[in-house]
C-alpha positions in Angstrom: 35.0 0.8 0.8 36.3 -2.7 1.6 34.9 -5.7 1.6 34.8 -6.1 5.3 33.5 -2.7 5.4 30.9 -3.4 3.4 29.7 -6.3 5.2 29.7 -5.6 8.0 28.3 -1.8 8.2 24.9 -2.8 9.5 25.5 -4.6 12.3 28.2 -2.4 13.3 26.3 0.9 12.6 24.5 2.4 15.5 20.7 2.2 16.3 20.3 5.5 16.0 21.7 6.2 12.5 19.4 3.3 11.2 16.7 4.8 12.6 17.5 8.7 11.1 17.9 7.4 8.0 14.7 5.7 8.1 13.3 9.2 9.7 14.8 11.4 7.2 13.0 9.2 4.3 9.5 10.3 6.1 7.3 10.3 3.0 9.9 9.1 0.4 11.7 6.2 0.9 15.6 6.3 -0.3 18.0 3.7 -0.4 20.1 2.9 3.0 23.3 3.4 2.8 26.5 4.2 4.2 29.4 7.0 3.8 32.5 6.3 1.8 34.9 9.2 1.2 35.6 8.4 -2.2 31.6 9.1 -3.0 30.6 5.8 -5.2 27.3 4.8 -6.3 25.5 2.4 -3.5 23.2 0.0 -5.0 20.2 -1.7 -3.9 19.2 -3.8 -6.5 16.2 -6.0 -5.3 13.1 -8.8 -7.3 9.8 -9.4 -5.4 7.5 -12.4 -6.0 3.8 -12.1 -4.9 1.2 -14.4 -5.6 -1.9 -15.1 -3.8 -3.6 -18.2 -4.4 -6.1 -18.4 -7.1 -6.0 -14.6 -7.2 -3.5 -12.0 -8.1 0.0 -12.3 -9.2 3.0 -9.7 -8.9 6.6 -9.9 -10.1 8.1 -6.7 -9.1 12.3 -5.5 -9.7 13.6 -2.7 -7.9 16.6 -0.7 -8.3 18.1 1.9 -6.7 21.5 3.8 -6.8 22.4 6.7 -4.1 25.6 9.0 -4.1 27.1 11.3 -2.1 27.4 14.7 -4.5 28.9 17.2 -2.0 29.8 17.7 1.4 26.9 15.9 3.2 24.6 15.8 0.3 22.9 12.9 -1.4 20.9 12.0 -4.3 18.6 9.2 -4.4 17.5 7.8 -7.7 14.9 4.3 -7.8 13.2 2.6 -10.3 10.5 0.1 -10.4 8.6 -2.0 -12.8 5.4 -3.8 -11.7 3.7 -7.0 -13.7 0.5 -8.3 -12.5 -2.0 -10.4 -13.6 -4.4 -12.9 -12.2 -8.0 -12.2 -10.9 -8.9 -9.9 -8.6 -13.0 -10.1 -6.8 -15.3 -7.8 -9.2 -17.6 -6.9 -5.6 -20.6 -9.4 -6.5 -21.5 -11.7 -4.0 -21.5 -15.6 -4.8 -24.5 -17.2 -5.7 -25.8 -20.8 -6.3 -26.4 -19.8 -10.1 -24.0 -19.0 -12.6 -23.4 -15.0 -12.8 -23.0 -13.5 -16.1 -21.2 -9.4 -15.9 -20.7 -6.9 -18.8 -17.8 -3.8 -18.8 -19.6 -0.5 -18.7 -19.4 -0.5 -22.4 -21.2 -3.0 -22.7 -19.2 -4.9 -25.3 -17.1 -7.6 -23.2 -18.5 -10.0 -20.9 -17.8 -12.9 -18.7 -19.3 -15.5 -16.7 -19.0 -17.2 -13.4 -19.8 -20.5 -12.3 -22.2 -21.2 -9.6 -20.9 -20.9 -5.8 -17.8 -19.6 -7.4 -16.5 -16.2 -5.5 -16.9 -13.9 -8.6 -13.6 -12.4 -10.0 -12.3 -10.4 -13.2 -9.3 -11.6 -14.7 -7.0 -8.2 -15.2 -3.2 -7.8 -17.0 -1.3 -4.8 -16.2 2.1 -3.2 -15.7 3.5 -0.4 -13.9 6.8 1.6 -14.0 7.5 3.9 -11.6 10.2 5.8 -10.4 11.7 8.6 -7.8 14.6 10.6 -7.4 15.3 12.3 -3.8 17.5 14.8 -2.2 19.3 14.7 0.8 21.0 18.2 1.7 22.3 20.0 4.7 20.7 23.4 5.5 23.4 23.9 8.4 24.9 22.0 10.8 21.8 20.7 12.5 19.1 21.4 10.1 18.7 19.1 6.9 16.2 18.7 4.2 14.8 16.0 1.9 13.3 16.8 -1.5 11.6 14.6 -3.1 9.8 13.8 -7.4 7.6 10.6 -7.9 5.9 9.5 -10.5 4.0 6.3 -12.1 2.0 5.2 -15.4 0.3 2.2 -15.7 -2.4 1.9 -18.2 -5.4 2.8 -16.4 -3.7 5.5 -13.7 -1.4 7.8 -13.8 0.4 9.6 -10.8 3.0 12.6 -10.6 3.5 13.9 -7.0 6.8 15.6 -5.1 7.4 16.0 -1.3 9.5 18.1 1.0 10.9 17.2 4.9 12.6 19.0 7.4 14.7 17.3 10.2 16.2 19.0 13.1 18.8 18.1 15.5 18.4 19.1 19.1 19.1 18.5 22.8 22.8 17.7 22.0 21.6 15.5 18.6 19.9 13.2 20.9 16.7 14.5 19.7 15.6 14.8 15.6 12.8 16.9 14.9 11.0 16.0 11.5 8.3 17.6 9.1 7.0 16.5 5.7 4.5 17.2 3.4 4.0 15.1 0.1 1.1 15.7 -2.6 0.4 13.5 -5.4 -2.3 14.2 -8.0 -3.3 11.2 -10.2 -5.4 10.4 -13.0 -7.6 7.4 -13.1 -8.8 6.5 -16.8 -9.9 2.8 -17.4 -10.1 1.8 -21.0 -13.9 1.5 -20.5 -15.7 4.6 -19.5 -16.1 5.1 -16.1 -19.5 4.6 -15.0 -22.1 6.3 -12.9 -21.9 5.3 -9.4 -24.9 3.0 -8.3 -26.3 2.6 -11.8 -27.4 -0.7 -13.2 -25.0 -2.5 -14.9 -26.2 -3.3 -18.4 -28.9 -0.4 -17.9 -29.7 2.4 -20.0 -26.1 3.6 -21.4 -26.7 6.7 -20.8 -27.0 6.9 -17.2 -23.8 3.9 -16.9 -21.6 6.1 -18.6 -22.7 10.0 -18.1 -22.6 12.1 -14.8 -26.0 12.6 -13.3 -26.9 16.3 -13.4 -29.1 15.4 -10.6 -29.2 17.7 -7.3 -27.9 15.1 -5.0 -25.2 14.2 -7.2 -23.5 17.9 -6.5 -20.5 16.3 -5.0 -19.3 14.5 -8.3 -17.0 15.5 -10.5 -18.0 16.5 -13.7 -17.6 14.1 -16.6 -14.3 14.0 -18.6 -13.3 11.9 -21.6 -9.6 11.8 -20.3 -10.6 10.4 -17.0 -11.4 11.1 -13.5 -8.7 13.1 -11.2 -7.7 12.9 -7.4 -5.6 14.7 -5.1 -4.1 13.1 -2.3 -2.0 15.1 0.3 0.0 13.7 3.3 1.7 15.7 5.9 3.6 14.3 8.9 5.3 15.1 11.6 7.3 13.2 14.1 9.8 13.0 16.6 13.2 10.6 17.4 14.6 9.8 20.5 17.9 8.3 21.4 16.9 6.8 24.9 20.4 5.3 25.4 23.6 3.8 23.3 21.6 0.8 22.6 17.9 2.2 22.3 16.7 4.5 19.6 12.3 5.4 19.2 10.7 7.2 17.0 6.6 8.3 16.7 5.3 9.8 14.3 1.9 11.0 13.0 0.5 11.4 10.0 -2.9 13.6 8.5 -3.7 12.8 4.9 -6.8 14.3 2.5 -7.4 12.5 -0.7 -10.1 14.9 -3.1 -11.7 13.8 -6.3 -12.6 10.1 -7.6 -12.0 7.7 -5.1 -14.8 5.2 -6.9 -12.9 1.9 -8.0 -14.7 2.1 -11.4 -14.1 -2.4 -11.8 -15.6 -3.0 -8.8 -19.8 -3.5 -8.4 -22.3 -4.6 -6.1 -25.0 -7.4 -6.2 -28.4 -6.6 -5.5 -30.3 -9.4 -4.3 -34.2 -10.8 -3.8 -35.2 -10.4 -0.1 -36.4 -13.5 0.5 -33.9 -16.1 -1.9 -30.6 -13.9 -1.4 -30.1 -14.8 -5.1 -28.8 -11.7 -7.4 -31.6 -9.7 -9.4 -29.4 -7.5 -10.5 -25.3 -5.3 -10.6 -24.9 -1.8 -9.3 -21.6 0.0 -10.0 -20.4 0.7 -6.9 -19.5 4.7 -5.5 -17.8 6.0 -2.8 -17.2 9.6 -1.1 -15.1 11.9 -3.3 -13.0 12.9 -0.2 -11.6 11.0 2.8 -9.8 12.4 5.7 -7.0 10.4 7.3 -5.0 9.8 10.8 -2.4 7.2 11.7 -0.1 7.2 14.9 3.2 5.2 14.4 5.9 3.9 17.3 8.7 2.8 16.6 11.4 1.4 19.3 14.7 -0.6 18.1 17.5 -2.2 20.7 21.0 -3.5 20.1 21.9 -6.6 22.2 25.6 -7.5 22.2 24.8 -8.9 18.6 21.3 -9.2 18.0 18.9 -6.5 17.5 14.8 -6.1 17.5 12.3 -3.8 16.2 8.8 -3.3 17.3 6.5 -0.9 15.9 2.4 -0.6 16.3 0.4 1.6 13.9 -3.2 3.3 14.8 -5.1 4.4 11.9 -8.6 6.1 11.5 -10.5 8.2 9.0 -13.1 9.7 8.2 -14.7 6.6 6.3 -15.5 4.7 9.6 -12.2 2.5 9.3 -9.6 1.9 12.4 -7.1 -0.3 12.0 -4.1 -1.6 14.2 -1.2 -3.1 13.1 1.9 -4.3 14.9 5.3 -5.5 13.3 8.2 -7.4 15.0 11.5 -8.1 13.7 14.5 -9.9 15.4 18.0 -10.3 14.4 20.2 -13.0 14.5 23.6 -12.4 13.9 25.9 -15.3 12.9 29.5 -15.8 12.1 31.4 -14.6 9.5 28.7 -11.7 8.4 25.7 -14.0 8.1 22.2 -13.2 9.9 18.8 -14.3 10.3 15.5 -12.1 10.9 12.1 -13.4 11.6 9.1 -11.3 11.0 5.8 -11.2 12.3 3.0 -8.8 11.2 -0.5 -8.5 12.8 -3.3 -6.6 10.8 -6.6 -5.8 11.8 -9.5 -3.0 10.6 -13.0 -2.6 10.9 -15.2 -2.0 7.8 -15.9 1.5 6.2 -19.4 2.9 6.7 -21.0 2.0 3.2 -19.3 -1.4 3.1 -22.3 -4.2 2.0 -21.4 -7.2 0.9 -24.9 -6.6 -1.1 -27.8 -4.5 -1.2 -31.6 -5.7 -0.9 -33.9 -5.4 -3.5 -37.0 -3.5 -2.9 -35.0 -1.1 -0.3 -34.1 2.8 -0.9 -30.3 3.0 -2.4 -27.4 4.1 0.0 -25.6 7.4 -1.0 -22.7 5.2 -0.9 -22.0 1.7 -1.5 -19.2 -0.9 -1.9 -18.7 -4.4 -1.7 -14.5 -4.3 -2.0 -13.2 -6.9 0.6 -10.3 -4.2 1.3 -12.9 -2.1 3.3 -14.4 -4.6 5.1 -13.6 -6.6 8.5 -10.8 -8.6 8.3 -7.7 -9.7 10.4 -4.1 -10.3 8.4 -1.4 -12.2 9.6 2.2 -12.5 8.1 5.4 -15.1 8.8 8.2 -14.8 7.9 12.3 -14.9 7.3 14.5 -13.0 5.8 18.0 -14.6 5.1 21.2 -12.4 5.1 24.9 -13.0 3.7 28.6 -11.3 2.6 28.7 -12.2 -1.4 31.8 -10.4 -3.0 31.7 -6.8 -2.4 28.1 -6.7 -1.2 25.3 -8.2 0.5 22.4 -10.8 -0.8 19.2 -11.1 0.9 16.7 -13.6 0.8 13.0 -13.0 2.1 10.1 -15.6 2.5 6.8 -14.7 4.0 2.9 -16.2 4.6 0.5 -14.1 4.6 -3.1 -14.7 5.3 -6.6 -12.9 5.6 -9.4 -13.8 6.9 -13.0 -12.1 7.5 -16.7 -12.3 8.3 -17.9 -15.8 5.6 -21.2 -15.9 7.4 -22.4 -12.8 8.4 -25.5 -12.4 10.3 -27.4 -10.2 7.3 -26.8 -12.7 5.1 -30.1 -13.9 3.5 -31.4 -17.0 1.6 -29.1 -18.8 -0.7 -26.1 -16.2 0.7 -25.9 -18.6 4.0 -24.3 -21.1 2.1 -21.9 -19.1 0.5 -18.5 -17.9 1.7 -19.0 -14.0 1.6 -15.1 -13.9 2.7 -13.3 -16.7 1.5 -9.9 -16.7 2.8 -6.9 -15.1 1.1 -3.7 -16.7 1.3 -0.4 -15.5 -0.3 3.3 -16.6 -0.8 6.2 -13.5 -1.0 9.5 -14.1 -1.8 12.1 -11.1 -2.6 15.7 -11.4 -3.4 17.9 -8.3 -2.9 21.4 -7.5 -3.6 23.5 -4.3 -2.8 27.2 -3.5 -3.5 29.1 -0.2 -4.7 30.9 0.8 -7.0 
């Protein structure tokens, strides 16, 4: 493949084989790339900064290497390491005293200063990897096979998937299919606590499974962890409205089973008249959730530039909808160069048993949890990603804003949680550098 070939195969290639390949990947994503007779290994080589401010920090490389092993046929195979560290929000709400928190165990503690947002500072890495098929079942009919897995040292996952896609009405039209299941295995170096029981209580009921009536949709306690299940299946459909114009929708069903508790995160308790904590509950959540997204997708070719628009609806079973819409546009320059600006708009409602704290003196929710990811909130993202010919391959360049913001002040707040900011804003800087070549 030459070097003109090379960099120039994107903006050359057609709208609608961007869009299949991005089709065929349905549940596993594989490296884009194009043909080359001679079958080399195409590289996508990539490093991703995030970093939100006071909060949590990721560095995350990426590599992946796809190759053509017979007529047609493809294998995919990525890698991934994750580091993160920072502090992530523990689920108390602030308070105008200082806070003092334990680990299940009982052993480690910390303490937060007053009408700071309380957070637990965490270390961690991940590797992960994948390795995916692309093969030919006949001349319209293909498949794509996929093995994931990932350790970290509190979770493991191992999951596969499997996709059909089917050419019809002259190959104007690709029918897909998928199904992907994953089964994890969550197991935090301190034992996983009962759901809704004091922090700091008896031991006993922290750290063993109730054996109480109502508590007959728990999993039973295991010294090697607590399991899930999650299973995705979608289904979608592609449609080449013209030379220039390719869409795609697509919707997904997912059913996650087992422990879905975050066993770090808690929930304050507070006085009903002061608002000022008397007390930590861990929190618990349903041990099943049912989920629903719709996904378009619609992408144009100008003379040069191009432009992708896509808007996601997503619903479950825990009371959360959320909409998000993504536009990216294009700019081809001379000699191979390009520009793409991004926008992102995010919004969701809260899950059922979100509370940003429960009331002393009051009868105890099945379920509770005060984790700022199921709550209200809106996200917006900026940015630009920077594109250019370097030897025998392209580098990439990508710089984004992102922001969150929710409900500081709600209405339920009581007492000294007035003053406080019960959503303080997250902001966060991402920068990725990519490279691909062949060879």
């Amino acid at each position: 493949m030459g070097k003109k070939q090379v960099n120039n195969r994107n903006r050359k290639a057609s709208v609608r084989k961007a869009l299949a390949v991005a089709t065929s990947s349905l549940l596993v994503t594989p490296v884009h790339a194009g043909e080359d007779g001679d079958s080399p290994w195409e590289m996508d080589s990539s490093i991703l900064y995030y970093g939100e401010l006071d909060r949590v920090h990721v560095i995350k490389p990426v590599l992946s290497a796809r190759k053509e092993i017979g007529e047609e046929r493809f294998l995919t195979v990525r890698t991934i390491l994750d580091t993160m560290s920072g502090a992530s929000p523990n689920g108390a709400a602030p308070s105008s005293r200082p806070q003092t928190f334990t680990t299940p165990s009982g052993r480690n503690g910390y303490t937060v200063a007053a009408n700071k947002y309380p957070m637990r500072d965490f270390s961690d890495n991940r590797v992960a990897g994948s390795v995916v098929l692309e093969t030919p079942l006949n001349r319209l009919l293909k498949a794509v096979l996929g093995l994931n897995g990932s350790v970290e040292s509190d979770y493991v996952s191992l999951g596969g998937s499997a996709a059909l896609l089917k050419d019809i009405n002259d190959r104007l039209t690709t029918l897909s299919s998928g199904i992907a299941v994953n089964y994890d295995l969550v197991r935090p170096p301190s034992q996983i606590p009962e759901g809704l029981a004091v922090m700091g209580g008896d031991a006993a009921a922290a750290l063993m499974r109730a054996a109480s009536d109502d508590d007959d949709d728990e999993e039973e306690g295991d010294d090697d962890g607590r399991r899930k299940v999650v299973m995705d299946l979608l289904f979608g459909v592609t449609q080449v409205i013209n030379r220039r114009t390719i869409s795609r929708l697509n919707y997904g069903f997912g059913i996650s089973n087992g422990y879905l508790t975050d066993p770090y995160k808690i929930v304050s308790r507070v006085d009903a008249r002061s608002g000022l904590p008397v007390d930590y509950l861990y929190e618990r959540r349903p041990d099943n959730r049912v989920r629903n997204s719709l996904y378009w997708h619609i992408a144009h070719q100008f003379d040069e530039d191009s432009i992708h628009l896509s808007y996601r609806y997503f619903w479950d079973d825990w009371g959360i909808r959320s909409h998000t819409i993504d536009l990216k546009y294009r700019f081809e320059m001379a000699n191979g160069h390009y520009l793409q600006p991004h926008l992102r708009y995010y919004t969701q409602t809260a899950a059922d048993f979100y509370h940003h704290s429960l009331v002393s003196g009051q009868p105890l929710p099945r379920y509770a949890s005060a984790d700022l990811r199921l709550t209200e909130f809106v996200s917006t993202t900026y940015g630009i990603k920077y594109g250019m010919p370097v030897g025998e391959g392209e580098l990439r360049m990508r710089v984004e804003y992102m922001r969150q913001n929710g409900e500081s002040h709600p209405n339920d707040a009581i007492g000294d949680q007035k003053n406080q900011d019960l959503f303080p804003t997250l902001e966060a800087a991402i920068f990725q550098m990519s490279y691909s070549f062949v060879f």
